[in-house]
C-alpha positions in Angstrom: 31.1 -96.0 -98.6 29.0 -98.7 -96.9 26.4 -98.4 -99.6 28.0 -98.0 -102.3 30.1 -101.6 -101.2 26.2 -103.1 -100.9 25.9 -101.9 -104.7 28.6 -103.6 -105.7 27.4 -106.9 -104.2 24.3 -106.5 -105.8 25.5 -106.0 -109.3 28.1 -108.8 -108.9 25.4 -111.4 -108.1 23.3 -110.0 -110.9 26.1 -110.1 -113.7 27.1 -113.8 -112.2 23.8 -114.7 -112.3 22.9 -113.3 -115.2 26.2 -114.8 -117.1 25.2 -118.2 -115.4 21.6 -118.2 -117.6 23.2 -117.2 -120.5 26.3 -119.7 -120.7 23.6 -122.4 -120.0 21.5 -121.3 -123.2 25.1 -121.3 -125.0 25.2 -124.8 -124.7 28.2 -126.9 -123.2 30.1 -127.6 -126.9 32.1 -124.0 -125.0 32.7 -125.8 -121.8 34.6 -129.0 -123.6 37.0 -127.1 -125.9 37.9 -123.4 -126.1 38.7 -122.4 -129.4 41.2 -119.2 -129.5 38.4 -116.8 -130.1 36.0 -118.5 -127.2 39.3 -117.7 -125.2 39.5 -113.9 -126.5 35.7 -113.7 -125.9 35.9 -114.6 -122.1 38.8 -112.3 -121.6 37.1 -109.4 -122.8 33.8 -110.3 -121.1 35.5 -110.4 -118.1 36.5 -106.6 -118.8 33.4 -105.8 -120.3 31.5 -106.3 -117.0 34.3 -105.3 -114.7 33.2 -101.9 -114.6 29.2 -102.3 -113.6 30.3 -105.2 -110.7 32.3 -102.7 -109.0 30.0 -99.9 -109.6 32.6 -97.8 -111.3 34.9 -97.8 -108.4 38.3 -98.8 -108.7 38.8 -98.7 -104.9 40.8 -102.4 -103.1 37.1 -102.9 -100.7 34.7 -102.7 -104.6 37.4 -105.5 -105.8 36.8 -107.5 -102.7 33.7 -107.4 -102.2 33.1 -108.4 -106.0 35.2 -111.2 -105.9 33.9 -112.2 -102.8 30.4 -111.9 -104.2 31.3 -114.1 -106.9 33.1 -117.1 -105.2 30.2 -117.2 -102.6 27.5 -117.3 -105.0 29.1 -119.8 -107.0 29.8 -121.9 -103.8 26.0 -120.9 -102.7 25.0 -122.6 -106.2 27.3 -125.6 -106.6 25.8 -126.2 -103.0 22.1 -126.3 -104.1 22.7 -128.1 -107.1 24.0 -131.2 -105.5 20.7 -130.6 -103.4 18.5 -130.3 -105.6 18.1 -132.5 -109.5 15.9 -130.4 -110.9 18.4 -127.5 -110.0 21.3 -129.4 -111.4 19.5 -130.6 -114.8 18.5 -126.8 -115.4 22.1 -125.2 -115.0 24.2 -128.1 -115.4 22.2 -129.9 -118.6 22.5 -133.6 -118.7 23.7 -136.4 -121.0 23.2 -135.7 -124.9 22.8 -138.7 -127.1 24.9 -137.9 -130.3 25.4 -141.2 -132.2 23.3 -144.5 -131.1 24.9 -147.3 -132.7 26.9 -145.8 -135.5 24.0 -143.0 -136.7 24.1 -139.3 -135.5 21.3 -138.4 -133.9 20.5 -135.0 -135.5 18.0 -133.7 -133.2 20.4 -133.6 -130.3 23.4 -132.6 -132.7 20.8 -129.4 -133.1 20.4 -129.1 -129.4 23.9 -128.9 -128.7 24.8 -126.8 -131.2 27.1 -129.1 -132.8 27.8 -130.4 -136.4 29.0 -134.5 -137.4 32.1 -132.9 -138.1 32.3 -131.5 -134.5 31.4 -135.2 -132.8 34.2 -136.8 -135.5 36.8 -134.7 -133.8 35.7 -136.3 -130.5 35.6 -139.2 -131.7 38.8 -139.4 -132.9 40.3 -137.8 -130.0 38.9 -141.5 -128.2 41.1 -143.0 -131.1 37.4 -144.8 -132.6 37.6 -145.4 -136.4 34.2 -144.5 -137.8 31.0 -143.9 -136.3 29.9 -147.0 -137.1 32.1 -148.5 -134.4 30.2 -146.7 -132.0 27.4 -148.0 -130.2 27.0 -144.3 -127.8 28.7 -141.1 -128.1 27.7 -139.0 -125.6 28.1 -135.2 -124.8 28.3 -134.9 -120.9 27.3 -132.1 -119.6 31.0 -130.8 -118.7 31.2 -131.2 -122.5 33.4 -133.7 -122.9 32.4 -136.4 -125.3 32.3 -139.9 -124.2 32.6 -143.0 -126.5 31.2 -146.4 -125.8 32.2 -149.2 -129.1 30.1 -151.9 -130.6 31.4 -155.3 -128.9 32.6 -156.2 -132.2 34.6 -152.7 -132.9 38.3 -152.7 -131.7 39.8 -149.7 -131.2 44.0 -149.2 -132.2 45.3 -148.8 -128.4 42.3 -148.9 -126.2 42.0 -146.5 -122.8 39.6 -146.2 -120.8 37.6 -143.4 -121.2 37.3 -140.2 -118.4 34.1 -140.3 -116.4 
């Protein structure tokens, strides 16, 4: 039994690890916005790797040993992120450039996997006009998109924008 609970830790922090690697090379446009099929897909993915975390067991000590494989590596990593830069810039990403002063810039639309039609949205959720109001839009790497106006642009009801 004791072993078979060891196996089960070990393919938890494999599939979290794993899943952390891949999400990254996703891109963050998922982490802003879940569309209803990005919300169908994490569901089943959660299912789909159910099964070889807990070793095929369906036993109460596989589930928590799983799940407490999985909050302590993810503590264990948010820990040696705020450590470590290089860390955080690799798993977390950084700032993305989309529009400098009113023009897309359409090598890091590319890198984020995002189209002008995508940044538009964003924009207009920060109630900007055009992009030609815009002196930065930036994709953080939470994926939110963040607007900063030309001094001369005046938005309908300014806010302030979330950091």
């Amino acid at each position: 039994m004791g072993s078979d609970l060891g196996i089960v830790a070990l393919n938890t922090l494999a599939i979290y690890l794993f899943l952390v690697v891949v999400i990254r090379l996703i891109g963050r446009r998922q982490l802003g916005q879940l569309s209803a099929l990005d919300l169908v897909t994490l569901l089943l993915l959660g299912s789909a790797v159910e099964t070889a975390m807990v070793h095929g067991s369906t036993t109460l000590g596989a589930g928590l040993v799983s799940a407490a494989v999985l909050l302590g590596s993810n503590n264990a990593l948010n820990l040696a992120m705020v450590r470590s830069r290089t860390l955080r810039r690799l798993v977390g990403g950084g700032p993305l450039v989309l529009i400098h002063d009113g023009k897309f810039v359409e090598e890091n639309l590319k890198r984020a996997g995002l189209t002008p039609e995508d940044v538009l949205e964003g924009i207009r959720e920060r109630e900007a006009i055009s992009p030609d109001q815009i002196r930065f839009a930036v994709l953080e790497a939470d994926g939110e998109i963040n607007v900063a106006l030309c001094a001369n642009a005046t938005s309908p009801s300014p806010r302030p924008l979330p950091s």
